[in-house]
C-alpha positions in Angstrom: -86.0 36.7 34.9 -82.4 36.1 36.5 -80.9 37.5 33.6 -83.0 41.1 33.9 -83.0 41.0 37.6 -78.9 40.8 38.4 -78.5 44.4 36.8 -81.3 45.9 38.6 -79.8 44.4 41.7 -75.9 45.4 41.4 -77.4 48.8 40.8 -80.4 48.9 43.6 -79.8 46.0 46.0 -83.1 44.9 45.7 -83.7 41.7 43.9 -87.4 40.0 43.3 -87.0 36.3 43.1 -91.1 36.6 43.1 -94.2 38.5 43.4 -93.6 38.0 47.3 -89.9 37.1 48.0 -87.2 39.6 47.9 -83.4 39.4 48.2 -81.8 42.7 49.3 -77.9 43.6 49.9 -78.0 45.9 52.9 -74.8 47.4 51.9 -76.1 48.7 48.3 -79.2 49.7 49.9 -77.2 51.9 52.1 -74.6 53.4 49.9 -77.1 54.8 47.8 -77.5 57.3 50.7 -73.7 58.5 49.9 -71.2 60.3 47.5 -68.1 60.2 49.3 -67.8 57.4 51.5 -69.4 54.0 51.1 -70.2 51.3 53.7 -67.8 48.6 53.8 -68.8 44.8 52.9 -66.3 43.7 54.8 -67.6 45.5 58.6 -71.4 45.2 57.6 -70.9 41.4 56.9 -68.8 40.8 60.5 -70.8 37.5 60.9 -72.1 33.8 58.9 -69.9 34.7 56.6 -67.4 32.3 56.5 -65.5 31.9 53.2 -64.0 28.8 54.3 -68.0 27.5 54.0 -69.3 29.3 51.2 -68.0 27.0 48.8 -69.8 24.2 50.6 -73.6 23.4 49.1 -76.2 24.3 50.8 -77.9 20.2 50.4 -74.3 18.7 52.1 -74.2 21.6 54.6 -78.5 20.2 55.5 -77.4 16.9 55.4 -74.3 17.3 58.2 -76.9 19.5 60.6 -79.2 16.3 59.9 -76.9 14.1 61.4 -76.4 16.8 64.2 -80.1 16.9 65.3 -80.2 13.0 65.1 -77.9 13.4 68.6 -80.3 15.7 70.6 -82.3 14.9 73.2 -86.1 15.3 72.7 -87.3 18.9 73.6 -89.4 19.0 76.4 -93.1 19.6 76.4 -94.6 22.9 75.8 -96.0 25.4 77.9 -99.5 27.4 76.7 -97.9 30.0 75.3 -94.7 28.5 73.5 -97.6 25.9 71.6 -99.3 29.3 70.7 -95.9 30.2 69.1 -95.3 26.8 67.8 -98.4 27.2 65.9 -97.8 30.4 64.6 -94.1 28.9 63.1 -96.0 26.6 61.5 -97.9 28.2 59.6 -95.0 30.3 58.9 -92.4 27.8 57.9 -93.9 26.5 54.6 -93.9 30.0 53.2 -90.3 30.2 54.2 -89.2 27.1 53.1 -90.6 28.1 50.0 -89.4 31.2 50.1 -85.5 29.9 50.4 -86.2 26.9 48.0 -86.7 30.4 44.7 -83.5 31.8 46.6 -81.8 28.3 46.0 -83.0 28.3 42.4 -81.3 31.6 41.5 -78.4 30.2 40.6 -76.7 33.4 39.0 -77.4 35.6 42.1 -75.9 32.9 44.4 -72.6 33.1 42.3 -72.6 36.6 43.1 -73.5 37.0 46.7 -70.6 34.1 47.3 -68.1 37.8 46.8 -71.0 39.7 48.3 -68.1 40.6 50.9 -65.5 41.3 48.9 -68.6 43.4 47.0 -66.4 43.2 43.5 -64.0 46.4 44.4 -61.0 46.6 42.3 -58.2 46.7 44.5 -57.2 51.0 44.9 -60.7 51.8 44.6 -60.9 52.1 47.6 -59.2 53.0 51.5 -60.0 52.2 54.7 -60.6 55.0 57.2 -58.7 55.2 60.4 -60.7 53.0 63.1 -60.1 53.9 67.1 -60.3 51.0 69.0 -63.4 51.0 70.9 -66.5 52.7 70.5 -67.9 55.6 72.4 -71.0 55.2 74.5 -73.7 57.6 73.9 -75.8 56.0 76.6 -73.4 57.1 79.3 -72.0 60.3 77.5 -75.6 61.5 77.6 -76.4 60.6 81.2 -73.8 63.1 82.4 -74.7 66.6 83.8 -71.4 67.8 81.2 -73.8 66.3 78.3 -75.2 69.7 77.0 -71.8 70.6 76.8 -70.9 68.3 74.8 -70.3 69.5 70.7 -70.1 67.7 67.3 -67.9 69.0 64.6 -69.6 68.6 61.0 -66.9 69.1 58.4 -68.5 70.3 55.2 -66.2 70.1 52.2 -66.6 72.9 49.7 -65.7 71.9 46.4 -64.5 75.0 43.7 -64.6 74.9 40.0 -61.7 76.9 38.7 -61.2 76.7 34.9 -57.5 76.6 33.5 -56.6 76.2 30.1 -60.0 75.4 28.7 -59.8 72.8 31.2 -60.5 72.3 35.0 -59.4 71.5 38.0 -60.9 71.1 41.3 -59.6 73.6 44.6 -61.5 71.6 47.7 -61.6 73.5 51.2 -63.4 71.9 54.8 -65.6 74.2 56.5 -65.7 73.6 60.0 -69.4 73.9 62.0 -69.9 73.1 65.6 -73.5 72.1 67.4 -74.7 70.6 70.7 -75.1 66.7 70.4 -77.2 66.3 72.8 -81.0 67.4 73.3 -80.4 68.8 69.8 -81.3 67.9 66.0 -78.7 67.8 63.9 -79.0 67.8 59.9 -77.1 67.7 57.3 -79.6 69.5 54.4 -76.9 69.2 51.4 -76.3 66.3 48.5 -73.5 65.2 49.7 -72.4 63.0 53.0 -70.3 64.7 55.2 -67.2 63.8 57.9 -68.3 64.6 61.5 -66.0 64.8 64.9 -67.0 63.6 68.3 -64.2 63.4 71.1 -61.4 61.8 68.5 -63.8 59.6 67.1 -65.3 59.9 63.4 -68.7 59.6 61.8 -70.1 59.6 58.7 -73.4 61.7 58.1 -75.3 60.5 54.8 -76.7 63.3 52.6 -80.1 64.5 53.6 -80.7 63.4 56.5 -80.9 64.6 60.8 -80.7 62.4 64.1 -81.8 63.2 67.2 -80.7 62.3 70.8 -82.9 63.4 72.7 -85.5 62.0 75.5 -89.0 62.5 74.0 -90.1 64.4 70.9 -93.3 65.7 69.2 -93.0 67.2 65.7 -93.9 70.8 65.7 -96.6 70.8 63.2 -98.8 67.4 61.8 -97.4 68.4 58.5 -94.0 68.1 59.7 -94.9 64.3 61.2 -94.0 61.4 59.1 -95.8 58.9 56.4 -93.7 56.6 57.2 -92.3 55.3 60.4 -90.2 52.3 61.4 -89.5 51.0 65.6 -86.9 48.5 66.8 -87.7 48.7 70.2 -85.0 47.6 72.6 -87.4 45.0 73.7 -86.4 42.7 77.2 -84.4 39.8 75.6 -82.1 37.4 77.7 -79.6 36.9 74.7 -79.3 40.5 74.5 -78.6 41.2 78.6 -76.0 38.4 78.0 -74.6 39.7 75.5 -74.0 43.1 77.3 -75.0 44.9 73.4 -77.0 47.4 74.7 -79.7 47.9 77.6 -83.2 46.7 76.7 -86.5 48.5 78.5 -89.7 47.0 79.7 -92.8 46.3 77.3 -94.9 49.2 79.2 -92.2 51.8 78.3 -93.1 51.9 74.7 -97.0 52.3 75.7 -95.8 56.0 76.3 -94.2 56.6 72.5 -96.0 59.0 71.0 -96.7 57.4 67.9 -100.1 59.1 67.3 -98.7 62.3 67.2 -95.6 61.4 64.9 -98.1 60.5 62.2 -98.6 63.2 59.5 -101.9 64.9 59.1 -102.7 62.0 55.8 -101.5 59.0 58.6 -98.9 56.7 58.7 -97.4 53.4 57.9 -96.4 51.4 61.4 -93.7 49.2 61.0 -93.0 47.5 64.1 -89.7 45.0 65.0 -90.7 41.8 66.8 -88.8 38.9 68.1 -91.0 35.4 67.6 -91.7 35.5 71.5 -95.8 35.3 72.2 -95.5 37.1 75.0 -94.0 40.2 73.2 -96.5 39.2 70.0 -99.8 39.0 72.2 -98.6 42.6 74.1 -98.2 43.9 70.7 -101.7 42.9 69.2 -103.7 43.7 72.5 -102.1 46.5 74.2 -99.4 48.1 72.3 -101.3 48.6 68.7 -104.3 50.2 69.9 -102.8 52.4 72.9 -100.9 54.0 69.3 -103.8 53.9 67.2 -102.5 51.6 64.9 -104.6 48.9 62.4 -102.5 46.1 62.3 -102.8 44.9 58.3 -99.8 42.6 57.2 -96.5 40.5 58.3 -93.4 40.7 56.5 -90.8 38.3 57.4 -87.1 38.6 57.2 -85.1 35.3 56.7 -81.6 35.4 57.7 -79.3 33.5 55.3 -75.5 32.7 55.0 -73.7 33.1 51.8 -73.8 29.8 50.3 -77.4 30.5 50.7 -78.2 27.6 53.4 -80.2 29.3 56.6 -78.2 30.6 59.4 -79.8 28.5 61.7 -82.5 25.5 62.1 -85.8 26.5 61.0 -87.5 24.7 63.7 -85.1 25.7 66.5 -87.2 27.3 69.3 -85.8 30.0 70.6 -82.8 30.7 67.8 -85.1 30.5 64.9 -83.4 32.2 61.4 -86.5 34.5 60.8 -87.8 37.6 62.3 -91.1 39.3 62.1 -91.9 43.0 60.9 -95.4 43.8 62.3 -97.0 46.6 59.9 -99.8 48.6 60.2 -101.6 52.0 59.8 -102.2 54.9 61.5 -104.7 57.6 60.5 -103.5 61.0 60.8 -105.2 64.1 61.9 -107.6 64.5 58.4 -110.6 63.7 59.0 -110.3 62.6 55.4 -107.3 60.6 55.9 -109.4 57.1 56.3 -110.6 57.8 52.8 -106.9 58.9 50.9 -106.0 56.2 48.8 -103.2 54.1 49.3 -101.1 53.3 46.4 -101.5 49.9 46.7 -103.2 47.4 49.0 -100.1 46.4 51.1 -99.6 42.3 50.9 -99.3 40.0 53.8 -96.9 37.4 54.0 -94.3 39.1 52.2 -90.3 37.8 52.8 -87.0 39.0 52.4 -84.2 37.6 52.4 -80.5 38.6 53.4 -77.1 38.2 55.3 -77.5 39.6 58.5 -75.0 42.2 59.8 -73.9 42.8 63.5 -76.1 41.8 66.3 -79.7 42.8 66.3 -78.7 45.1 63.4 -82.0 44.9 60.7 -81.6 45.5 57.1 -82.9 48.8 55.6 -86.8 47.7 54.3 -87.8 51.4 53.4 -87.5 51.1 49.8 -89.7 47.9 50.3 -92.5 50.0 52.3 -92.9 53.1 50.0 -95.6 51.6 47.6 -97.8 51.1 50.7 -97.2 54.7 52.3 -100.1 57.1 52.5 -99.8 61.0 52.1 -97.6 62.2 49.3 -94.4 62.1 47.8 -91.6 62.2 49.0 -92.5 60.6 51.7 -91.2 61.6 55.2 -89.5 58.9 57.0 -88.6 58.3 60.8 -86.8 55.5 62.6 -87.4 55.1 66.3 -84.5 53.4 68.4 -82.3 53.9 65.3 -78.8 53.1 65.4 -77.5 54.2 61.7 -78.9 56.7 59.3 -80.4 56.8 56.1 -80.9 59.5 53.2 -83.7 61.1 53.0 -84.5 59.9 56.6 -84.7 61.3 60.5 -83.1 59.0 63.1 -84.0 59.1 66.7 -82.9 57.4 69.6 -79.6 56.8 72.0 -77.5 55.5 69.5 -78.5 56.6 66.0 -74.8 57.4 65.6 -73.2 53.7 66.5 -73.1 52.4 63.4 -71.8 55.7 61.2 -68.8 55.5 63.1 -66.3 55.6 60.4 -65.3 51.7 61.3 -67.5 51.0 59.3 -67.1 52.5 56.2 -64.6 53.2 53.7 -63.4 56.2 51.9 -64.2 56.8 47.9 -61.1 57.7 45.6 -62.1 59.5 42.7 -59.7 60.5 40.4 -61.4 61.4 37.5 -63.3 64.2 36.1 -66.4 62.7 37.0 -66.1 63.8 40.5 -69.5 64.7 41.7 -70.1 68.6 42.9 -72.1 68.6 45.8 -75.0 71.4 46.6 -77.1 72.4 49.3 -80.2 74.1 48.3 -79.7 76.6 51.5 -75.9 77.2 50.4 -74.5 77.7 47.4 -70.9 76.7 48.3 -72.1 73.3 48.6 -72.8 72.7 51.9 -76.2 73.0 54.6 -77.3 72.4 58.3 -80.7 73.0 60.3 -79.5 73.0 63.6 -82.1 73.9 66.4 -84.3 73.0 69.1 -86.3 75.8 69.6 -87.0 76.9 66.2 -90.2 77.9 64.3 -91.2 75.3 62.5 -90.9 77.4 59.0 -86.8 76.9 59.6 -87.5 73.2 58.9 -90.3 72.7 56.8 -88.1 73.1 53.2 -86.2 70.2 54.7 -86.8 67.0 53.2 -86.9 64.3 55.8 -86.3 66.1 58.6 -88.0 66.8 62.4 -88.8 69.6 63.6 -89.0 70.0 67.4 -91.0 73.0 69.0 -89.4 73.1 72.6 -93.2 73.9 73.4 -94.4 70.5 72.8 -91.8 68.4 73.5 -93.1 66.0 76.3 -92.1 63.4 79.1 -92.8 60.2 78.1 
């Protein structure tokens, strides 16, 4: 199976050890969603991946941590709810430890994702972009009175066939456009990623896609809702106050997304972020599911992993355990028929996958993992919620959908060959497109593939 899979997975990211364990690359994943840039190994994989280690087996690295645990005191006893959660692990952990026992068997991947970093780049292919050094904060650049004011500049490259010779050569010009980046949807509608300018600092806008900063939002039309759509709240965490990464909100804030009317008219697949608190689990199941209207019907469960494949933490380590939850569910759209469209497949529970984790609370693009379950038709339309990068093919909403296109993170393609890839718009046909709007009719965005349209009419407070 290893020997069929490894191709698949160089070219996809996505690599089956089983019928329900998965090993994904976040960074090929990703760079499918561009032509001229690509995201960089090296800035994704900023953490537990330590080269010095990665030589070391995973059995000596469990033995050491053995000894380790051997030293600790003995935990103290439980309250109600942290036995509730205990329970839960339990029942959990045998499908993990499973789970990472086929990753340890997969001897052929684990010789590759040893260089996953260096991600096999010949040396030239190749350069890094300039960095600034510090990032800009759209939490506090948008809670300014100057923030309507404030513009993005999308540079749109414009490539030109000229033929010489019997031959040809390649004439490229920038086109400059300029839109609000505030309280405003930006998209970029063509086939190619584009270059984008926002006081000095640079960002990187994959092909077919649109963000959105703004404070609440309600698609225009239910067929311009989504069939797909994926939350990672900024739930109340200690570690993440500490940490100063970004500010959290309270549980009852997210009663008030409007989920419901996000949905498309054939519904929606939910697919909800949790952390392994009960707390935040029994709000979810009780109060947060059924104020959106949402069916809960399967787990999936993402196990974080270093890259001489030994877990990036104790399994049984209380409140630092390697594994997060993705809560998934469906929501039935305004069809009255929409209970009764069939799904392409019965969604499974207790699904895992497996991968290096990137910066703090970042989560690894699952989409491509989700689109067998999605109801409605094809393509599907997709929506992140809180969403702090971008995806092709996707809409991204939230404070901070830009933090993680910043141009830090990515490097720049040198082609140098004839195979250099023409890019096209279907709205332009120098090779470039943009839907930029907030109070547009909804016809202006309904040819767009992935994108949200707004109508300034029913746009609401949450």
């Amino acid at each position: 199976m290893e020997d069929n899979q490894l191709p698949l997975f160089m070219e996809s990211g996505i690599y089956k050890l089983n019928s329900n364990v998965f090993f994904i690359d976040p960074v090929r994943i990703l760079n499918r969603s561009y032509t001229r840039f690509r995201v960089s190994p090296t800035a994704y994989y900023s953490r537990f991946f330590d080269s010095s280690n990665s030589t070391q087996s995973p059995k000596a690295s469990e033995d050491s941590r053995k000894r380790k645990r051997k030293q600790k005191k003995k935990p103290q006893s439980l309250n109600e709810r942290e036995q509730i959660a205990d329970r839960r692990h339990q029942e959990v952990k045998p499908l993990l430890l499973k789970a990472h026992e086929v990753l340890l068997e997969a001897t052929d991947l684990l010789k590759v994702l040893r260089n996953l970093r260096n991600d096999g780049r010949a040396v030239g292919e190749c350069k890094e972009l300039s960095q600034e050094s510090s990032e800009l904060s759209f939490m506090e650049l948008g809670g300014v009175w100057q923030a309507p004011l404030y513009e993005i500049i999308l540079n749109y490259q414009r490539d030109d066939k000229m033929f010489q010779n019997g031959g040809s050569t390649l004439a490229q010009s920038i086109e400059q456009r300029v839109a609000p980046v505030f309280n405003n949807l930006v998209a970029n509608e063509g086939s190619c990623d584009i270059e984008a300018e926002l006081f000095n600092h640079k960002y990187i806008i994959p092909k077919r896609s649109c963000f959105c900063m703004i404070d609440s939002l309600i698609p225009a039309d239910s067929d311009c809702g989504f069939n797909l759509i994926v939350i990672d709240p900024p739930w109340e965490n200690g570690s993440a106050h500490q940490k100063l990464r970004y500010p959290t909100l309270p549980n009852r804030y997210f009663l008030s997304l409007p989920v419901k009317q996000l949905c498309h008219t054939s519904g929606a697949l939910v697919a909800l972020w949790v952390t392994n608190r009960e707390k935040l689990r029994g709000f979810v199941e009780n109060d947060l599911f059924p104020k959106w209207g949402v069916t809960y019907a399967a787990s999936f469960y993402w196990l974080k992993v270093k890259a001489n494949g030994m877990m990036t933490g104790e399994l049984d380590l209380f409140h630092h355990r390697p594994y997060e939850c993705l809560l998934l569910g469906y929501c039935d759209g305004k069809d009255t028929h929409s209970r009764n469209l069939t799904r392409l497949n019965l969604i499974p529970d207790n699904q895992v996958v497996i991968s290096f984790p990137g910066d703090y609370s970042r989560k690894p693009p699952i989409g491509d993992l989700l689109l067998d379950y999605v109801p409605g038709s094809r393509p599907a339309r997709c929506i992140e919620l809180f969403a702090r990068e971008m995806i092709a093919g996707w809409s991204s909403w939230g404070n901070e959908p830009l933090h993680f296109q910043d141009s830090r993170y990515f490097v720049s393609k040198t082609t140098e060959n004839n195979g250099h890839e023409l890019c096209h718009g279907p709205m332009d046909s120098a090779g470039f497109a943009i839907v930029i709007a907030c109070r547009l009719r909804v016809a202006d965005f309904k040819e767009v593939p992935g994108c949200l349209a707004i109508s300034a009419d029913l746009v609401h407070e949450l």
